[in-house]
C-alpha positions, 0 to 999 in steps of 0.5 A: 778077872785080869782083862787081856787086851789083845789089841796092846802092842805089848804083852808086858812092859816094864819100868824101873823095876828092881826085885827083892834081891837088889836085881835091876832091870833095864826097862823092858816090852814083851810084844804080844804073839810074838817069841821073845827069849831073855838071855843073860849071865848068871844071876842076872834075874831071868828066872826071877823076872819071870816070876816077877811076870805073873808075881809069883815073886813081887819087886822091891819098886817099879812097874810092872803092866800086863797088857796095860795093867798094872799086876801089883794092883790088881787083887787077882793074882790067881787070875793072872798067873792063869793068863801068865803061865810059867813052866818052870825048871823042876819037872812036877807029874802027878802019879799015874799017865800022861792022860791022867796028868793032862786031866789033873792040871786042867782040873786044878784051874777047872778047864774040862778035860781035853780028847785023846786027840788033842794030847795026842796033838800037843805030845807032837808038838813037843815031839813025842809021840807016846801012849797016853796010858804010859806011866809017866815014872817009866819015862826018861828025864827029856821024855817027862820035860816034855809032857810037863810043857805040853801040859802047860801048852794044854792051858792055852794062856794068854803068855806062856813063859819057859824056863830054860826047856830045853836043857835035857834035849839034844840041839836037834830036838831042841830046836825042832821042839822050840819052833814047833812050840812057837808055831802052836802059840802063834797059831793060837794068838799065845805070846811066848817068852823063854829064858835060855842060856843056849845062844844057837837055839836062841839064833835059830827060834826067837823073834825077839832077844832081851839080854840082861848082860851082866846087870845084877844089883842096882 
């Protein structure tokens, strides 16, 4: 089991890294319970960096340290993208309700189920309030964005990194979804990292920016 060391200054840091596709980057530090979003051009590897995070894509060279532990060393890469989650683009729902998909993902890395209460709870932080045996086919675009987040909030990881989540929201509820979003994590001594490509959001919520420019290929 990946130890996470909560008295680590930093969440992740890494050096000389340079992914599979040629992509470098500059060297970087996460800093625990803290929101840092990553901003950048097109193809400048913010999605891949995440996935570098928790090694759903591994480098071509350089470090990677999760609270001071080297991930290409560890032989636990279940157990580290359990502490890493990342809630990526595309929207997956399991068939049935919203409580049904709650209970389905938490099953799946065998957490117990949570209480309606609970749900309740983390659909508002996402800013929905809607009933829990609501189909979730029947629900909009934003609507089901926004019950794949609150499961993954549901999770509790040590890091929870987003990709792009608000882009089917308007800025209003962008913003207020983003900032209730990092209210629960620092409640819960959750670090949070998010890509975006919108800067007004990025302005109004984040504690630290990581931009990655133009770089591309080194």
């Amino acid at each position: 089991m990946l130890a996470c060391d909560v008295s680590d200054g930093a969440a992740f840091v890494t050096k000389g890294l340079v992914s599979r596709n040629g992509i470098l980057y500059p060297d970087i530090e996460i800093p625990r319970n803290k929101a840092t979003f990553i901003i950048g051009e097109s193809g400048t590897g913010k999605t891949t960096l995440l996935k570098l995070f928790n090694q759903m894509e591994t480098q071509s060279s350089g470090t990677i340290l999760f609270f001071g532990e080297d991930v290409s060393r560890s032989k636990h890469t279940t157990d580290l993208r359990t502490n890493a989650v990342l809630c990526g683009q595309s929207v997956f729902l399991f068939g049935g309700t919203i409580k049904d998909n709650f209970d389905e993902f938490r099953r799946y890395i065998k957490l117990p189920p949570l209480s309606d209460d609970r749900i309740v709870r983390l659909l508002k932080v996402c800013g929905l309030e809607c009933d829990l045996g609501k189909l979730c086919r029947n629900m909009s675009g934003g609507e089901r964005a926004r019950v794949f987040i609150a499961v993954h909030l549901s999770l509790t990881p040590a890091v929870l990194m987003l990709d792009e989540p608000t882009s089917a929201l308007d800025y209003d509820t962008a913003v207020t979804m983003m900032q209730n979003i990092k209210s629960y994590c620092a409640e819960n001594g959750m670090t949070l990292i998010v890509v975006s490509h919108d800067r007004s959001i990025v302005d109004a919520v984040a504690d630290n920016v990581i931009d990655l420019g133009g770089r591309k290929t080194g």
